[in-house]
C-alpha positions as CSV (number, residue, x, y, z in Angstrom):
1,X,-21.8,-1.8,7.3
2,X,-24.5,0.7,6.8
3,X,-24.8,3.9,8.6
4,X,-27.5,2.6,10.6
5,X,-25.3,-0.9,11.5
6,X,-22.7,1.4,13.0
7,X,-25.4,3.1,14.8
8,X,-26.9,0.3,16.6
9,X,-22.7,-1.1,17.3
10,X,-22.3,2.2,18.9
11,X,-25.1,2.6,20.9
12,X,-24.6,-1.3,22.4
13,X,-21.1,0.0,23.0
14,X,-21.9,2.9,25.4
15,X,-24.6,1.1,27.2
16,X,-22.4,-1.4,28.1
17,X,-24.4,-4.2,26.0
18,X,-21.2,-5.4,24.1
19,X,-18.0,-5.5,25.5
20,X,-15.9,-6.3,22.6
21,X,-16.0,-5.0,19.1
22,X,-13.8,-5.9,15.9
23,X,-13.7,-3.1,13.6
24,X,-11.6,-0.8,11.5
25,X,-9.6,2.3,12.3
26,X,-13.0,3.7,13.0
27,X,-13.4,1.3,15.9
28,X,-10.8,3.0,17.6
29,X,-13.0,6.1,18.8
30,X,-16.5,3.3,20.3
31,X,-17.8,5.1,23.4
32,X,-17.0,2.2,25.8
33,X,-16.8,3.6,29.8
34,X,-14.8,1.2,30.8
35,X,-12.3,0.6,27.9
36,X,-9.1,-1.5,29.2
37,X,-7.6,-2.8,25.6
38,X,-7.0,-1.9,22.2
39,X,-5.4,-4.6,20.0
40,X,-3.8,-2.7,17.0
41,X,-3.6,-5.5,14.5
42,X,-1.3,-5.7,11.3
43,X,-0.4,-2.0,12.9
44,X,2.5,-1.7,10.0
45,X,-0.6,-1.4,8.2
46,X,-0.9,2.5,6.4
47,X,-4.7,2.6,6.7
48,X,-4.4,3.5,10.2
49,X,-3.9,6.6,9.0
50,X,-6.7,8.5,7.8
51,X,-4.7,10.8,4.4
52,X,-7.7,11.1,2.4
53,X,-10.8,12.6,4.9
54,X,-10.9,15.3,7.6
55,X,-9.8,15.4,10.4
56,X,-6.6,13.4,9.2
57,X,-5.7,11.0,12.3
58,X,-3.6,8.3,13.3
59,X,-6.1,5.4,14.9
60,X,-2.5,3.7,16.5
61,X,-2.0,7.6,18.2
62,X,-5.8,7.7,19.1
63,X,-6.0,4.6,20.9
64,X,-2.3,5.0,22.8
65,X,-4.0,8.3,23.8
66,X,-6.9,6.9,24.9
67,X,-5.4,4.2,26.9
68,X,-3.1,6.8,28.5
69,X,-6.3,8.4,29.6
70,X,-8.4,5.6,30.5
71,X,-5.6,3.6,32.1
72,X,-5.9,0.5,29.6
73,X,-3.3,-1.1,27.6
74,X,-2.3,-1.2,23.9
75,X,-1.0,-4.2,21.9
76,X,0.5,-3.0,18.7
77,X,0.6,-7.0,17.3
78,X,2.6,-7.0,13.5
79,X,4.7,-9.9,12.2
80,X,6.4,-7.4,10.1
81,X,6.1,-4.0,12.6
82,X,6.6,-0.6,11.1
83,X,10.0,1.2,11.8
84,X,8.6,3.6,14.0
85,X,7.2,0.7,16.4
86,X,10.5,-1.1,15.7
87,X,12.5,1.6,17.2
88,X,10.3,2.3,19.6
89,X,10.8,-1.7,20.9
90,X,14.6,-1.2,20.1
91,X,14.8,2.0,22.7
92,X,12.6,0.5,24.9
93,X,10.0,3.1,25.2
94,X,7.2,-0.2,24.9
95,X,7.9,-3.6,25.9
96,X,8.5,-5.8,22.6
97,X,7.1,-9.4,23.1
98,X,7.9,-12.2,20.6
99,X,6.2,-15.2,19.1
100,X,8.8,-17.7,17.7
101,X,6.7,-20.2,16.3
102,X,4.5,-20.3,13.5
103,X,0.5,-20.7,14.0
104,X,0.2,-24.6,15.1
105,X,3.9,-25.1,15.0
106,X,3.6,-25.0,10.9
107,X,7.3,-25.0,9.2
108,X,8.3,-22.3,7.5
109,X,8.3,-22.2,3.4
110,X,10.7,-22.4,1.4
111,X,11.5,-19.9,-0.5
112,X,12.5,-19.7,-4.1
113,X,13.1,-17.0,-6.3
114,X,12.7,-16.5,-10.6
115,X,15.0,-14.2,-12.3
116,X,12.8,-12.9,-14.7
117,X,15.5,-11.6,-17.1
118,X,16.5,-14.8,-17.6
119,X,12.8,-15.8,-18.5
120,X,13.1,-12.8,-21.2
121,X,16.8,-14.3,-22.6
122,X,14.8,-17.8,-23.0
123,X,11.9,-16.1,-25.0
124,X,9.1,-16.3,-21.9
125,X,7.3,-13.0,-21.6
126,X,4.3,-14.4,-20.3
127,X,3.0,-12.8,-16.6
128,X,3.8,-16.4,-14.8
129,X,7.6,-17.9,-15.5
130,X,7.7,-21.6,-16.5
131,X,8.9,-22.8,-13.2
132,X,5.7,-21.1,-12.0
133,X,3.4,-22.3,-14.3
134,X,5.0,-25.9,-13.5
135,X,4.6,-25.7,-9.6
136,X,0.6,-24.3,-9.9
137,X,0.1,-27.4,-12.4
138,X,1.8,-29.6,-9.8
139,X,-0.2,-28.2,-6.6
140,X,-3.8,-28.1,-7.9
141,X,-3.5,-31.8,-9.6
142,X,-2.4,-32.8,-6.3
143,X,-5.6,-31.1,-4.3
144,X,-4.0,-28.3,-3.1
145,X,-4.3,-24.3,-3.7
146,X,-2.5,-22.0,-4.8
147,X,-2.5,-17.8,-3.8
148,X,-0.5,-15.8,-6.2
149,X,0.2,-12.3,-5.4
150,X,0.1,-8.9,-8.1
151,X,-0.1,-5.8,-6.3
152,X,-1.9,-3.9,-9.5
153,X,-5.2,-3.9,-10.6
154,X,-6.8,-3.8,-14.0
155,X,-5.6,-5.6,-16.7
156,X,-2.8,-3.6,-18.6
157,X,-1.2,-1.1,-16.9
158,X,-0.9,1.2,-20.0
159,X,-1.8,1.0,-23.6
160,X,1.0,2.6,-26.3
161,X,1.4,3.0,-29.8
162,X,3.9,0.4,-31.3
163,X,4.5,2.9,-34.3
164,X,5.5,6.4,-32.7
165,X,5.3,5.1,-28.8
166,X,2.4,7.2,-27.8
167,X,0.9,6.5,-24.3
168,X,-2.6,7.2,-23.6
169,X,-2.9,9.3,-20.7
170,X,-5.7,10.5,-18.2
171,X,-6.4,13.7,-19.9
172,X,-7.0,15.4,-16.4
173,X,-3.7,13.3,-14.5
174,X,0.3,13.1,-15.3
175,X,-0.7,9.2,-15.8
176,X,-1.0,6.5,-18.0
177,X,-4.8,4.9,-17.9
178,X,-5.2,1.3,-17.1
179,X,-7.3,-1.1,-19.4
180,X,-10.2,-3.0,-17.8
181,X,-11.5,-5.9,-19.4
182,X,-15.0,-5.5,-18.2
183,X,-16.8,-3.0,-20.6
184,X,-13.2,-2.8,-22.5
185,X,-12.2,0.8,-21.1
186,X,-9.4,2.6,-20.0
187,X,-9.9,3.7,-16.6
188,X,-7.7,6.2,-14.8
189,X,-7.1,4.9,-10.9
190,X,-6.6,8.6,-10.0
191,X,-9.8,10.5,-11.0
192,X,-11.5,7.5,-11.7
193,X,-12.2,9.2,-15.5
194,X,-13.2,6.4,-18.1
195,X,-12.7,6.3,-22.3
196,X,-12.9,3.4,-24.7
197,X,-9.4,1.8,-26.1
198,X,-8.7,3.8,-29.6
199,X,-8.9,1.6,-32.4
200,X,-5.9,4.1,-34.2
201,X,-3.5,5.7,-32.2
202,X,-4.5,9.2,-31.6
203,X,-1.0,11.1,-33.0
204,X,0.4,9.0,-35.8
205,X,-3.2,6.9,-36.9
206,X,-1.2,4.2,-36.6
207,X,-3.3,0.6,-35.9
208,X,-0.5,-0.9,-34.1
209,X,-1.8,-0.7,-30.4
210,X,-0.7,-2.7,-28.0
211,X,-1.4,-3.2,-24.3
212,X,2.0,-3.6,-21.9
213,X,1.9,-4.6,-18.1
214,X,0.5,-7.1,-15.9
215,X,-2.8,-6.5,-13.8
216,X,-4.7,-9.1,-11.9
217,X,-7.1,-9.4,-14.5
218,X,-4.3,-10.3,-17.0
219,X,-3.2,-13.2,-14.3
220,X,-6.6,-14.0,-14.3
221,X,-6.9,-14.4,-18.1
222,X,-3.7,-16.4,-17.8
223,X,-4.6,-18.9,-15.4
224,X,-8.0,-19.4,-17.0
225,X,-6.3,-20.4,-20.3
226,X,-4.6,-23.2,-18.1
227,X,-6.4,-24.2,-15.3
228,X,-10.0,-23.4,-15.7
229,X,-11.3,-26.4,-14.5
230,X,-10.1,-25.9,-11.1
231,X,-11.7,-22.4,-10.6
232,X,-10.3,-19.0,-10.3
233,X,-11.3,-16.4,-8.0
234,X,-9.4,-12.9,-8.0
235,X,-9.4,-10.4,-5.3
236,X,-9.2,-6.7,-5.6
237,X,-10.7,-3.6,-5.7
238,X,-13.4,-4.0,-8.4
239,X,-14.5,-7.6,-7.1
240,X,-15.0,-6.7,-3.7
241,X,-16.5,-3.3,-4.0
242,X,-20.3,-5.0,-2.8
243,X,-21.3,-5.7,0.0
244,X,-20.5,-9.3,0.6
245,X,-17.9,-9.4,-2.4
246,X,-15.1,-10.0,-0.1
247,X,-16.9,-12.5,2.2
248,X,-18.2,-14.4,-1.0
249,X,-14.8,-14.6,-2.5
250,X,-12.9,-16.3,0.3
251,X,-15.8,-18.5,1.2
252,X,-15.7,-19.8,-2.2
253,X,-11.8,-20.3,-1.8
254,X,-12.8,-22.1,1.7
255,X,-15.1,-24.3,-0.2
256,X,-12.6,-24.7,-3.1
257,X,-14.6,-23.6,-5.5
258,X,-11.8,-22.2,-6.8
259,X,-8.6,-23.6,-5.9
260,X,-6.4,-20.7,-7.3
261,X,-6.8,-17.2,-5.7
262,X,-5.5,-14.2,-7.5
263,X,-5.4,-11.4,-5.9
264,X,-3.8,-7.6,-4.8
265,X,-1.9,-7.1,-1.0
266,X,-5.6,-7.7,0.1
267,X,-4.9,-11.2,0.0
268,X,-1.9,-11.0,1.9
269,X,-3.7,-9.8,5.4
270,X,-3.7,-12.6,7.6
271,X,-5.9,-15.4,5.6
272,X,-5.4,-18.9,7.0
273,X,-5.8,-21.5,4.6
274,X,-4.3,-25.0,5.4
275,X,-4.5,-26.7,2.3
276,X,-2.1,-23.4,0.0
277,X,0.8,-25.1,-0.4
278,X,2.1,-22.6,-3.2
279,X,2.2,-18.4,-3.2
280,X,3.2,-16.7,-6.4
281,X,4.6,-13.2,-6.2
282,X,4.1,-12.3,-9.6
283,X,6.2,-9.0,-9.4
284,X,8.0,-8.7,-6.1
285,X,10.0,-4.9,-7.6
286,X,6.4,-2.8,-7.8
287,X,7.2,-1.1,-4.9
288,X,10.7,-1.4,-4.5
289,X,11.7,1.7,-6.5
290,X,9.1,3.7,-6.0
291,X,10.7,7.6,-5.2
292,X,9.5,7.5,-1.3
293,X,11.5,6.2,1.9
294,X,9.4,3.7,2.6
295,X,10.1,1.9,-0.4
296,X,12.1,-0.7,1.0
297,X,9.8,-0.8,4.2
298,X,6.7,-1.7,2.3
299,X,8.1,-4.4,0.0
300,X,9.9,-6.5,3.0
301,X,6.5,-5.9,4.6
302,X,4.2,-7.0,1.7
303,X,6.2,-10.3,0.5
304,X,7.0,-11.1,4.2
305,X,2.8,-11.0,4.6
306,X,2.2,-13.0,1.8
307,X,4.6,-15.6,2.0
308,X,3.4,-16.3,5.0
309,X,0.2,-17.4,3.6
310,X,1.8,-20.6,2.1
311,X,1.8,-24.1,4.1
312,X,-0.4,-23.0,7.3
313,X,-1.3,-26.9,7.6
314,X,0.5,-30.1,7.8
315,X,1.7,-30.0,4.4
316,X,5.0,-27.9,3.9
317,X,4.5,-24.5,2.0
318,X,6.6,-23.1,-1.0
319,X,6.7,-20.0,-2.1
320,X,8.1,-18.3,-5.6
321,X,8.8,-14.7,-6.3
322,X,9.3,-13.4,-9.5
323,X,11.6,-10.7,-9.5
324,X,14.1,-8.6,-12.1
325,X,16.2,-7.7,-9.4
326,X,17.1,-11.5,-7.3
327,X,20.3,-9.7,-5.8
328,X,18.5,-7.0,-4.5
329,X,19.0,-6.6,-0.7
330,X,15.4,-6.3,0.7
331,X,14.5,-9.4,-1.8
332,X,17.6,-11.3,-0.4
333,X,16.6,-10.5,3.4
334,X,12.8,-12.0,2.4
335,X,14.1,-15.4,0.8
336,X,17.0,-15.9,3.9
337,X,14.1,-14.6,6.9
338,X,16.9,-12.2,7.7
339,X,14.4,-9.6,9.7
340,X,16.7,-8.4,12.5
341,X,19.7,-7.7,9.7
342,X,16.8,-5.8,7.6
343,X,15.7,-3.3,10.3
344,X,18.8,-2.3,11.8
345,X,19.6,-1.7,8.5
346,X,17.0,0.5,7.6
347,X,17.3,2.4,10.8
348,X,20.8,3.2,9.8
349,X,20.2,4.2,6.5
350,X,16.6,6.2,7.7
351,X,19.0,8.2,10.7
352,X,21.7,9.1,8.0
353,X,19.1,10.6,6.0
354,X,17.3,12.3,8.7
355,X,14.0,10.2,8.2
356,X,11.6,9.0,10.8
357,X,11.7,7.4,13.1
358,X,14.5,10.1,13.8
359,X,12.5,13.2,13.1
360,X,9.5,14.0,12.1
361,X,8.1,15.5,8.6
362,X,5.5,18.1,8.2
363,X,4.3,17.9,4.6
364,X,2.5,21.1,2.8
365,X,0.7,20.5,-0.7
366,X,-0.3,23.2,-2.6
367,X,-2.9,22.7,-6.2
368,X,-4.9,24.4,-8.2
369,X,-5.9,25.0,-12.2
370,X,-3.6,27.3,-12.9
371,X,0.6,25.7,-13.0
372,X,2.2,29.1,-12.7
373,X,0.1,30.3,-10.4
374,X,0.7,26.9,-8.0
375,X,4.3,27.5,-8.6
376,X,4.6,31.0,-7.6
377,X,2.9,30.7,-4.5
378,X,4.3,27.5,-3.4
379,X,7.7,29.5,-4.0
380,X,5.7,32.4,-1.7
381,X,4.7,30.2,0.6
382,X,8.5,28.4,1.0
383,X,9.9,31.6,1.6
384,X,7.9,32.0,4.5
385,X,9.0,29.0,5.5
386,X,12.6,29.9,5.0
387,X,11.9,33.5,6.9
388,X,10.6,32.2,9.8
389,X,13.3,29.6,10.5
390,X,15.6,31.9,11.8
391,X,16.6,29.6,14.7
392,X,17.4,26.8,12.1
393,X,15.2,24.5,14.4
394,X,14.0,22.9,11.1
395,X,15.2,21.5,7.5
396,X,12.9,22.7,4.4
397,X,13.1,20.9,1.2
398,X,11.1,22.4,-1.4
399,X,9.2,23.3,-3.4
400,X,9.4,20.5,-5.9
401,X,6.5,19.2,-7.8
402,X,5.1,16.3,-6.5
403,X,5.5,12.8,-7.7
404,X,2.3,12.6,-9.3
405,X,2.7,16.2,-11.0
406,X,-1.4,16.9,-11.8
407,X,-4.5,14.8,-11.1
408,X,-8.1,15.5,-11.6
409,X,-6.9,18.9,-13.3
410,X,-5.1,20.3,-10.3
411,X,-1.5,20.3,-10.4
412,X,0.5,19.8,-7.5
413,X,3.6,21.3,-5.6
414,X,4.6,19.9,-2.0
415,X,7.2,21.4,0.8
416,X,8.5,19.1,3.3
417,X,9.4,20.2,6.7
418,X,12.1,18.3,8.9
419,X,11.9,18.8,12.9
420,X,12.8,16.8,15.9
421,X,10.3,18.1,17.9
422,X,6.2,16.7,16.7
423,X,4.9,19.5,18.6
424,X,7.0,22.4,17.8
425,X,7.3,21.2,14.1
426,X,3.7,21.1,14.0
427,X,3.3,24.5,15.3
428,X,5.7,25.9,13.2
429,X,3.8,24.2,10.0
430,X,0.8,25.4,10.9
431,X,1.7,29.0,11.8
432,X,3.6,29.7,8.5
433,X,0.6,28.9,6.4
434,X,-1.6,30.9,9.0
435,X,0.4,33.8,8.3
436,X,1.3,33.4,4.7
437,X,-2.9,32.9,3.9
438,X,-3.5,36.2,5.6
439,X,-1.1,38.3,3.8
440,X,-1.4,36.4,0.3
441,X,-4.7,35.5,-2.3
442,X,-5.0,32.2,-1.9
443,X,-8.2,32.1,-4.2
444,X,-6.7,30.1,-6.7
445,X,-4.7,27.1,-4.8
446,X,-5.8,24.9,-2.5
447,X,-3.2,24.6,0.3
448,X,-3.2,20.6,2.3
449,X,-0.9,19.8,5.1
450,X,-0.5,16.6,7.2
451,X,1.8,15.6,10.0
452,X,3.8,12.4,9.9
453,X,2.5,12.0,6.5
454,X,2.3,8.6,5.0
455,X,2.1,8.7,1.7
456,X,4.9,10.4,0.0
457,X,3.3,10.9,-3.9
């Protein structure tokens, strides 16, 4: 929507000429008079929260506040609901009301899962197993369609040196760049920086590069090999950056014009297509170890989503997940619908670790050019911290580097606060950095902060 689209929708709204608008976290602030609902849907969804602009906000805060103002309701409608609204259910601070059935009474899939070491043992290293590849085959000769599921972009994840095991890296991130077919480039998905693929490997000379990892574009290069003739569409960031890329994309699936959709978690959100009788998950442990809490929250949340793309019609659904860890808890709770068993224990382990929703966490970053000078004043800045908490009110972890160590030639140091409180933690956050920029240079670094942050990296 152009800026002059969102004009004219906001001007209808506070005239009264509309009544009801669909929109995204952006929607949440339409100057209606006489506002009496906000639907919140998917609200387990993280783009609620605004990390990347100012003024950071929380559109599922905004609109509770607005309602509490205006005298209106909220529906926060998930089938997979964050922990926070979870607990919040649980406790009974909102009213928690249940659908039990699926959209037009559909049965649930069944669910089978691919140990993918065993693929390795048998001398498969292709991106789909064979009992994969077999199901697709069966599914598209019988008119049906098939979603399959890879949560990375890009083609090869990294590119490295066979000889001397060199990895080409973003020269101004901590991260390996990610090869694109179109125009042949690496492309780092941090800074967005761009070089061509070497043709000898920058430390050794060696000619022995080789590209490792599985992007949506290498799926896409797979299926074409097999299944051309039934068309295949993939959805991500790169084909949907225009305008109507998105629109044109599922219409085309609609259509079946393509009968195989490949695509990231976009494709997961709530698409209802009766005739996909088979989901892939292509690599259900992406996000299972990545080094933040949510971890386990996201993946259950993700192949939940997606497998619940899979036999919305008459015909039963089936779903396959790839995975190199089949005895893993969160996979096991996914394949055996154990939902209830996987929250309560997530809340357990979340309270024993002094997580939300338990307390809340006030996260500082501090970057700049300079590494030692980042490090000494996040150090500076910690103490402060430490000085002020003389009540104990509050747990400070930090400084540590930040899991992503440097992008776009800033390096990057974090401080986690811990409180119970929102308010008083919040004060607390803020006033330390007040007092610590007034008494220190800050020239140098760049100083971030965010409350009930998101995004842990």
């Amino acid at each position: 929507m152009t800026p002059k689209e969102r004009k004219i929708i906001y001007m209808k709204a506070q005239s009264g000429e509309i009544q009801v608008v669909i929109g995204p976290r952006s929607a949440v602030f339409m100057p209606f008079q006489n506002l009496g609902l906000i639907v919140v849907d998917e609200e387990h969804d993280g783009s609620y929260k605004s990390e990347n602009q100012h003024p950071k906000y929380n559109a599922i805060e905004v609109a509770t506040k607005r309602m509490d103002i205006q005298g209106g309701k909220v529906i926060l409608a998930s089938a997979t609901p964050s922990m926070e609204t979870y607990y919040k259910a649980k406790i009974s601070e909102i009213a928690h009301v249940k659908i039990l059935s699926r959209a037009g009474d559909a049965s649930k899939p069944n669910i089978e899962l691919v140990d993918m070491r065993l693929e390795l043992k048998g001398g498969n290293n292709q991106v789909i197993s064979k009992q994969l590849h077999q199901a697709i085959e069966q599914v598209l000769t019988s008119g049906k369609q098939v979603m399959l599921l890879l949560n990375r972009r890009g083609h090869s994840t990294f590119i490295s040196c066979r000889s001397c095991g060199f990895v080409i890296n973003c020269g101004r991130c901590d991260l390996p760049m990610t090869y694109h077919q179109k125009g042949q480039k690496l492309i780092c998905h941090h800074c967005l920086a761009q070089q061509g693929v070497p043709v000898l490997c920058p430390t050794c000379g060696s000619k022995h590069i080789r590209f490792f990892g599985n992007g949506t574009q290498k799926l896409e290069e797979y299926l074409n090999r097999y299944f051309s003739k039934f068309g295949i569409g993939r959805m991500d960031f790169d084909t949907t950056s225009s305008k109507e890329g998105h629109n044109n994309i599922l219409e085309a699936f609609r259509s079946k014009q393509i009968n195989v959709l490949v695509g990231t978690q976009m494709i997961a959100k709530g698409h209802d297509f009766s005739s996909v009788t088979l989901v892939g998950i292509i690599s259900a442990d992406n996000s299972l170890f990545m080094p933040d809490f949510r971890a386990n929250e996201r993946t259950y949340q993700l192949l939940t989503q997606t497998l619940g793309r899979a036999g919305r019609g008459k015909d039963a659904g089936t779903v396959i997940i790839q995975t190199y860890s089949p005895e893993h808890e969160v996979i096991q709770d996914v394949k055996f619908d154990r939902q209830h068993q996987f929250y309560e224990r997530e809340l357990e382990a979340r309270e024993l670790n002094g997580y939300p929703p338990y307390n809340y966490l006030f996260n500082v970053l501090i970057s700049g050019n300079n590494e030692n000078t980042v490090i000494q004043k996040a150090n500076h800045l910690a103490d402060y911290y430490k000085v002020y908490n003389r009540k104990k009110l509050f747990r400070i972890i930090g400084p540590v580097q930040a899991t992503i160590g440097k992008i776009a030639d800033e390096y990057r140091w974090k401080i986690m606060i811990v409180g119970t409180r929102r308010e008083i933690l919040l004060l607390f956050g803020r006033y330390c950095i007040d007092k610590f920029a007034e008494k220190e240079c800050t020239n140098f670094i760049k100083i971030g902060w965010d409350i009930d942050p998101r995004n842990m990296i």
